[in-house]
C-alpha positions as CSV (number, residue, x, y, z in Angstrom):
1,X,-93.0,31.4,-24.9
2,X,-96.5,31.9,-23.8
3,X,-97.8,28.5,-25.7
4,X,-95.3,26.8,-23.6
5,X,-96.0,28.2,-20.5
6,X,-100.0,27.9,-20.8
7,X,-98.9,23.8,-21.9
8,X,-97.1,23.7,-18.1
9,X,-98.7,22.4,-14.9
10,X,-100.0,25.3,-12.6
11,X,-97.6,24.4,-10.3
12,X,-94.9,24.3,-12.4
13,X,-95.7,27.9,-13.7
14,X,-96.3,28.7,-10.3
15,X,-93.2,28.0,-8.9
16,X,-91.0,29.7,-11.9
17,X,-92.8,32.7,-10.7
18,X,-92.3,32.3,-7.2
19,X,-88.2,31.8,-7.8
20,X,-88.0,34.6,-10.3
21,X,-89.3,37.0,-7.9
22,X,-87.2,35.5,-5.3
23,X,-84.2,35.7,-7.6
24,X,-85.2,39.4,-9.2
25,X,-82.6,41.3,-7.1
26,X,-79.6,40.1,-10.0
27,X,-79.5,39.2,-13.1
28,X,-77.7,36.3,-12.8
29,X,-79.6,35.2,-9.2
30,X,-82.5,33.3,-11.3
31,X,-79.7,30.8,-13.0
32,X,-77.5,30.0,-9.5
33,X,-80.8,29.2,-7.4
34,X,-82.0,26.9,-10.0
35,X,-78.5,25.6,-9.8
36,X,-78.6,25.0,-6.1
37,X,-81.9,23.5,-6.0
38,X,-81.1,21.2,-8.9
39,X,-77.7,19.8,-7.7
40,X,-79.9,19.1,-4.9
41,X,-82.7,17.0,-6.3
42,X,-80.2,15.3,-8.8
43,X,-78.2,13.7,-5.4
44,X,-82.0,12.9,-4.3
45,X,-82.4,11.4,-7.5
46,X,-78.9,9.5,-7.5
47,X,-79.5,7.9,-3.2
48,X,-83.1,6.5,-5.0
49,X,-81.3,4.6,-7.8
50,X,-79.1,3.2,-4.7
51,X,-82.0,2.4,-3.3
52,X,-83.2,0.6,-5.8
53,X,-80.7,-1.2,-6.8
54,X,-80.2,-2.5,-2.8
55,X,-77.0,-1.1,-1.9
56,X,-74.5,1.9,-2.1
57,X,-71.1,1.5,-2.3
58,X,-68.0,4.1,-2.0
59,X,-68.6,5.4,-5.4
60,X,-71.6,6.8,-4.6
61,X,-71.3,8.0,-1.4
62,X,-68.6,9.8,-3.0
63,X,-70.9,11.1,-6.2
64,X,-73.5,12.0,-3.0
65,X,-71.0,13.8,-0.3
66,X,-69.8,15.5,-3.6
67,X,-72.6,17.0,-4.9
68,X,-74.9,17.9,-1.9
69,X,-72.3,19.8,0.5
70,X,-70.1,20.7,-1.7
71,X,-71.7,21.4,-4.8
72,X,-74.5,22.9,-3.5
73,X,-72.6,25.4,-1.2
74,X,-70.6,26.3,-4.2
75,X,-74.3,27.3,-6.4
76,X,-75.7,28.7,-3.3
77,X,-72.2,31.0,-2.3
78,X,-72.7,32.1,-6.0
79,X,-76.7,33.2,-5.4
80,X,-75.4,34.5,-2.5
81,X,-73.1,36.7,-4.2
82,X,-70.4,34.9,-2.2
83,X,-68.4,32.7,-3.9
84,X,-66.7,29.7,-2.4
85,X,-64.2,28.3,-5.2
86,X,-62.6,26.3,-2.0
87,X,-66.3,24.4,-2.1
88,X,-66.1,23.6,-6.0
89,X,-62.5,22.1,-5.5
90,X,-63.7,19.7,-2.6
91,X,-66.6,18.6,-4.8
92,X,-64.5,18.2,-8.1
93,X,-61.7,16.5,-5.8
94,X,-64.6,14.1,-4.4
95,X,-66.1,13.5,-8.2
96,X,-62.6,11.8,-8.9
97,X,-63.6,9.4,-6.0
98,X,-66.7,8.3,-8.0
99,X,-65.7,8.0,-11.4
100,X,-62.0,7.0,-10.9
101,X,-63.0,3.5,-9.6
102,X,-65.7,3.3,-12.4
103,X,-63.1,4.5,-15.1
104,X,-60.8,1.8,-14.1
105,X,-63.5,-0.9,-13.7
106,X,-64.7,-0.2,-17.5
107,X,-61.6,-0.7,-18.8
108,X,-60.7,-4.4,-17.3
C-alpha cells in the first residue's frame, strides 16, 4: 500500500486524504462520495465523446439526464445518510432510454 501511494501524483495522494477526512464520520461515507463524484465526471466524460464526435442525439441525453440528476442524487442521498431509492428508479428508468434504442439498433 505505501509503494503504491509514494508511485501516485502528490495531488492524487492529496486529494484521497482530503476526501477521507471529509468522509471519516462513517464507515461507509468514503465509498458513496467517491460514488457521487465519479458518476459525475463519467457524464463529463460521456458529453466530451458527444463533443467529439459532433453531435448528441436522444440516447445520450438520456445516458446524461440519467446519470448526473439522478444518479448522482441517489450516491450523494446515500453519503448523506439519506437515501432516495425514488432517484435510482428515475435514473434506471432513463438508462432504458439510452440503451433500448441501441439494443434494438445492434440487432438489425
Amino acid at each position: 500500500s505505501a509503494v503504491v501511494l509514494s508511485s501516485a501524483p502528490l495531488m492524487y495522494v492529496r486529494l484521497l486524504r482530503f476526501l477521507h477526512r471529509r468522509a471519516a464520520r462513517r464507515a461507509e461515507s468514503l465509498g458513496n462520495l467517491i460514488k457521487f463524484i465519479g458518476a459525475t465526471l463519467f457524464s463529463v466524460g460521456h458529453g466530451l465523446q458527444c463533443l467529439k464526435k459532433g453531435s448528441m442525439d436522444y440516447t445520450d441525453w438520456g445516458y446524461i439526464v440519467a446519470c448526473t440528476p439522478f444518479l448522482n442524487g441517489a450516491f450523494l442521498g446515500n453519503y448523506l445518510a439519506r437515501p432516495c431509492p425514488s432517484a435510482l428508479l428515475a435514473s434506471g428508468l432513463l438508462l432504458h432510454v439510452a440503451y433500448d434504442p441501441l439494443l434494438l439498433r445492434a440487432l438489425r
